[in-house]
N, C-alpha and C positions, 0 to 999 in steps of 0.2 A: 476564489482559487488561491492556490499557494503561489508567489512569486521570490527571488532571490533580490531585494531590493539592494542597491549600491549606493552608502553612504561615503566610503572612502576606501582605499585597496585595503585596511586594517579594519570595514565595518562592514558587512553584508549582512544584513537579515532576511531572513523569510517572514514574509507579512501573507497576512487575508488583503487580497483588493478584488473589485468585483470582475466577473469573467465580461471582456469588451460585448458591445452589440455591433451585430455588423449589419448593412444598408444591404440593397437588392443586387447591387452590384460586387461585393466580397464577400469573404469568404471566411469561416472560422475552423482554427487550426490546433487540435491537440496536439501538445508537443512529443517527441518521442526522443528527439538528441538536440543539443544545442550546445554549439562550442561560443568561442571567445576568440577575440584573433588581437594582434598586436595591439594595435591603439588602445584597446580595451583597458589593457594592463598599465599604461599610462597615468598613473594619477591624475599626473599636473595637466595632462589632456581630457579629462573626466569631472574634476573634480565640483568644476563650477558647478556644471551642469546635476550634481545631484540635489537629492536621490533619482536615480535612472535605474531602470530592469535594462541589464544588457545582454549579449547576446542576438546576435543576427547570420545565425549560418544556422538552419534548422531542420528539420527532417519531423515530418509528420503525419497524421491523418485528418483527412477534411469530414468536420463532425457537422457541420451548418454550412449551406449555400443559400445565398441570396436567391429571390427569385427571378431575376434578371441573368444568374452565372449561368451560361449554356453549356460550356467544355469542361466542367467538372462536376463530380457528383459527391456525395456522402459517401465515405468507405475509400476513399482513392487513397494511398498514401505519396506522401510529396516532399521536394525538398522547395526551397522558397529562395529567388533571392530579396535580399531585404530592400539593395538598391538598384531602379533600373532607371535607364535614359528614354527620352523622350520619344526619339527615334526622329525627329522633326524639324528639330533646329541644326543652326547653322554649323556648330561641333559634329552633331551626330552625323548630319550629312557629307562631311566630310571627311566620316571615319573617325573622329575623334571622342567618343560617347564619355571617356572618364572626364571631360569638360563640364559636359552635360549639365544645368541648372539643375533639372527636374532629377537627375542621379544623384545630386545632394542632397534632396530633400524627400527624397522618398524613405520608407521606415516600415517595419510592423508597429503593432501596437497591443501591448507595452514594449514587449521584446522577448529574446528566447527562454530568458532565465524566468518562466512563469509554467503553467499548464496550456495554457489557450493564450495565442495570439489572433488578431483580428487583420487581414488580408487587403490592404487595400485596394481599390480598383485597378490602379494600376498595373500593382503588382498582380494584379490575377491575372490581366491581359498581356501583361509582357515578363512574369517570373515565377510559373508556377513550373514544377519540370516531376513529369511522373516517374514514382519509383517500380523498375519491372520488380515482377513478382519472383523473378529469379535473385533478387537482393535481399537483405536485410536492410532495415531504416541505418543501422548503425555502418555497415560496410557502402553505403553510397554515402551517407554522412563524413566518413572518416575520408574519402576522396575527394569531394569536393570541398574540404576545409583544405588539406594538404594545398589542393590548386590553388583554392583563394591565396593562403597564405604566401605561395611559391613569388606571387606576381611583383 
């Protein structure tokens, strides 16, 4: 598949890398929009960490489900979040979920700026959100980036 790989905010290439395989419990996701949000644009926040496919606010369609995912099917279109809490520890229980460990570390894989992202478990159980068929992928996409960003 085609990705948007980030060598530094003046190097982006599109590269060949292989489409993720996903386990019985995720989910794989054709991409349909995928924005960028602050940090993103950050070099000196980025840079180490390249090359990265970035992008995490996405909107798409579920082409592959594990055979263990029960609430979603092939054909649904979705927006994703990239980071979710655990719901279990002692932040989340308290209402505090942006503490969360497990909100740091969750991710897609690679990220938006690709064709197919790969779903992880987690995120299927607690950040998959269906797009109504009264929407466009792009007009529920364009609102819930605005939110994210607002916060």
């Amino acid at each position: 598949m085609k990705a948007g790989v980030y060598y530094s905010n003046k190097d982006i290439r599109i590269e060949e890398i292989p489409v993720p395989e996903i386990s019985e419990k995720e989910v794989l996701i054709k991409i349909y929009a995928s924005g960028i949000c602050g940090s993103d644009t950050m070099e000196w926040y980025r840079l180490h960490k390249a090359p990265l496919i970035l992008g995490h606010e996405i909107a798409g369609e579920i082409v592959e489900a594990g055979k263990e995912v029960k609430n979603y099917k092939i054909g649904q279109r979705v927006v994703i979040a990239h980071h979710v809490p655990c719901d279990n520890c002692y932040y989340c229980m308290m209402g505090h979920h942006t503490v969360c460990n497990t909100l740091r570390k969750t991710n897609f894989d690679p990220g938006g700026f690709c064709e197919y992202v790969r779903v992880p478990e987690i995120n299927v159980e607690k950040g998959i959100f269906l797009l109504p068929d009264s929407h466009s992928e792009m007009q529920v996409f364009v609102t819930l980036s605005i939110a994210a960003n607002s916060t």
